[in-house]
C-alpha positions, 0 to 999 in steps of 0.5 A: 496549497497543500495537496496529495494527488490523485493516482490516477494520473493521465496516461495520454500522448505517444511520449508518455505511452512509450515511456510506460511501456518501456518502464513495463520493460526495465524491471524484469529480471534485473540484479542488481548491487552497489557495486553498479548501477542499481537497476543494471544486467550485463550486456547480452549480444543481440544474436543471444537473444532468442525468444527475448526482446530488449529497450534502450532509452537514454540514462536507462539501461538494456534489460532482457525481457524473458518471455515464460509459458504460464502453463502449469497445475495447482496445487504448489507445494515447495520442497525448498525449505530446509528449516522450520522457525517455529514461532510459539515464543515472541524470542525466536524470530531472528530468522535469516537476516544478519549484520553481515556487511552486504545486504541483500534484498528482493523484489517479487512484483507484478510486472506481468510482462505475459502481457508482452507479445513477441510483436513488442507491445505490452498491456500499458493500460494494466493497472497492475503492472502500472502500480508494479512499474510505480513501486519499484522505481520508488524502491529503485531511488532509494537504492540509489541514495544508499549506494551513494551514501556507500552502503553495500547491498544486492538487489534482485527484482523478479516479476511474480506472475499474476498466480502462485504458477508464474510465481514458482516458476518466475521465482521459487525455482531461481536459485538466488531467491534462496539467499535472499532474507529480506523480501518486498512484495508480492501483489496478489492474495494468493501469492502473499500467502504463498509466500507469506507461508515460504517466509514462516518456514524459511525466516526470511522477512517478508514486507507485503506492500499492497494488500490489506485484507486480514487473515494472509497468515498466522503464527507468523512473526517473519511477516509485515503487512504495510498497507495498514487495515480498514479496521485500522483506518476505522479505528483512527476516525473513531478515535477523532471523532471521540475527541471533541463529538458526543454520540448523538451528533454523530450519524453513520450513513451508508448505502443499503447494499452493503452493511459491512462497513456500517458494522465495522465503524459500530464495532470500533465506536463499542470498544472505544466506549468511554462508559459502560452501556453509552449509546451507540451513533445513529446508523442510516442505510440509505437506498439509491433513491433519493425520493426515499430520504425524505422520510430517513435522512432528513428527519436525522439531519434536522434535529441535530444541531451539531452534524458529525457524519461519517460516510461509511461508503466509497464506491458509488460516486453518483450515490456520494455526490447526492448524498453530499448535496443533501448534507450541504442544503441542511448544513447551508447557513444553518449548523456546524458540520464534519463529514469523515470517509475513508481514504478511497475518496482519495481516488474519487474522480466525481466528486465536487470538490466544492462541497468536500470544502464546505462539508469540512471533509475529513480522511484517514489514510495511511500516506500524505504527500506534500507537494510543497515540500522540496524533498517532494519535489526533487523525488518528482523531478528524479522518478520523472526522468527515470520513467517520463510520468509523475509518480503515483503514491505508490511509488512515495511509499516504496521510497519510504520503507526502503529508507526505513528497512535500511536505516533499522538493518544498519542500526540494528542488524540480527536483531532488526526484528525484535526492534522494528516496532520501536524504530521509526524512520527520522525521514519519509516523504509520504508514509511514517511507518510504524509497524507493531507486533500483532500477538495472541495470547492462549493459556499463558502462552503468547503467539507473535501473530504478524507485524502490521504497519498501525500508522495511520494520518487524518487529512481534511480537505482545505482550500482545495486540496489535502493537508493533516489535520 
């Protein structure tokens, strides 16, 4: 069975708490470079450690863990940058990343390591930190491969902070940061535009990992958004479905509390029509009274004979799970179905996995795990030793751009840039990145606006588990 696994994984028994929390504790303010361990700080005396508190576990090293105040007013203004990178032409983005022979990269996450008292316990049920501790053990093997393949490079790792506060004091104010041209993360909105904004000034390249939201910066060729958009993820059903439905078999329904995504999927299905004035899919806003759809839903469902649904809702698992029945008893023994959804069912922890079988269920996501592979496996086995859980999606994705960053720089160097778009990676455990130059055009003149990651997979549920389609 090929399957991706939920990123909720159990966070029960005392082992596996004691490991989490001391993963909260290993990756803070750690340098690290191929000449050494990649996640290794020199040794502190214990009589140095004043205000600091430190784990050691088996393979895994000491670290200091830096207890910070998070007092401090907003607005933050950097005065660190020295010189502008314009970007009103596509040829100028080099910035600062060299064919030098080491290189360096960084790593600002949201380990949120406030949370660890002077008492030593730390919030391991935060989701945040969690994901923080995921992504960069994922990153960390990757280092650990290129180390061992004789590549030479320096890593630092900082925690972020949950504001642009933490974050220039954590951060910006450490003097290394300055020297670093090739950053991955940070986690939060406000951060990534903070930094996003230092990155366009600077020319240092920015890989944002997590957040998919438009509009983080602009006139910004130094900036990578990895997580692909919903638009993105929107565009990838539309173009599934268009393959082999016609318009009046399709049907769009959504709750009634919200029209957002509704609108999104007919904005897609309009750019992507293939005459001019085809009709638009059939769209339904449900209410969470199911009494109601009697009269809205079951007329639909019946007259057509070929169903291809799109639930353009992910939210309210009670809501999706009535609607999915409903789909089942009309279908049952009566017509060919297809239901499609986003990649948040992913995470759904209520639904019936039955009827995602029955129902032909379809996803777009930008990641696919296959824990058949061996490759997987070993990762599983590696990333469980480091930190005695099993890893989340996450930390598969970190794994696969440090390997795709590394491959391109050893290719292509100063001109890692201009080439990112072209270049794919020939190995990745879960996510095939391939990042596209996002650009604007205003009176002959282009605009290179940023860099997003466009690459996104449709998966079916099959047998009991996800596999591509």
């Amino acid at each position: 069975m090929i399957s991706v696994p939920n990123p909720r994984l159990p966070l029960s028994g005392n082992n596996i708490s004691l490991h989490l929390f001391i993963g909260s504790f290993l990756l803070l303010s750690a340098a690290c470079s191929s000449s050494r361990s990649v996640a290794s700080v020199p040794s502190i005396s214990p009589a140095d450690f004043t205000n600091q508190s430190r784990v050691l576990i088996g393979k895994l090293d000491t670290f200091p863990v830096l207890l910070y105040s998070s007092d401090g007013l907003l607005p933050i203004k950097s005065d660190k940058v020295a010189k502008e990178f314009p970007s009103d032409q596509i040829h100028i983005a080099k910035g600062k990343l060299t064919k030098d022979a080491t290189l360096k990269i960084g790593f600002v996450l949201p380990f949120l390591n406030d949370n660890i008292s002077l008492s030593g316990r730390g919030d391991i049920n935060n989701s945040v930190s969690r994901w923080a501790i995921h992504y960069y053990i994922g990153a960390k093997l990757a280092l650990e491969n290129w180390k061992n393949k004789g590549v030479s490079f320096e890593s630092v790792v900082w925690d972020s902070g949950p504001d642009t506060v933490s974050l220039q004091k954590r951060v910006l104010d450490d003097n290394r940061f300055l020297d670093i041209p090739l950053i991955i993360g940070p986690y939060h909105r406000d951060n990534i535009k903070y930094l996003a904004n230092y990155a366009k000034k600077s020319g240092v390249l920015l890989f944002s990992p997590f957040s998919a939201a438009q509009n983080l910066t602009e006139d910004n060729p130094f900036f990578y958004q990895v997580n692909p958009t919903i638009e993105t993820q929107i565009s990838s059903i539309v173009d599934h479905v268009n393959q082999y439905a016609r318009t009046e078999d399709i049907l769009i329904l959504q709750k009634d509390s919200d029209a957002k995504l509704n609108e999104l999927f007919l904005s897609s299905f309009l750019s992507k029509g293939k005459e001019e004035g085809e009709a638009l899919p059939k769209t339904l806003l449900l209410s969470t009274n199911i009494n109601s759809w009697v009269n809205t839903l079951v007329p639909e469902l019946q007259k057509r004979e070929k169903l291809v649904v799109i639930l353009a809702s992910h939210s309210d698992e009670v809501f999706l799970n009535n609607l999915m029945q409903e789909l089942n008893r009309e279908s049952f023994d009566k017509k060919e179905i297809i239901v499609y959804g986003l990649s948040p069912w992913l995470n759904l922890e209520k639904v019936d996995f039955q009827l995602l079988d029955l129902l032909n269920f379809h996803v777009s996501s930008p990641y696919y795990i296959n824990t058949e592979n061996s490759e997987v496996r070993e990762f599983q086995q590696s990333f469980y030793q480091e930190l005695g859980v099993f890893p989340q999606p996450e930390a598969f994705q970190a794994f696969d751009l440090v390997n795709l960053l590394f491959e391109n720089w050893i290719k292509k160097g100063n001109v890692f840039q201009e080439d990112l778009d072209s270049f794919e990676s020939t190995h990745f455990l879960s996510a095939p990145y391939q990042f596209k130059k996002v650009k604007t055009s205003f009176n002959n003149n282009e605009k290179w606006q940023l860099n997003r990651n466009q690459n996104v997979m449709i998966l079916k549920f099959s047998g009991f588990g996800w596999q591509k389609d």
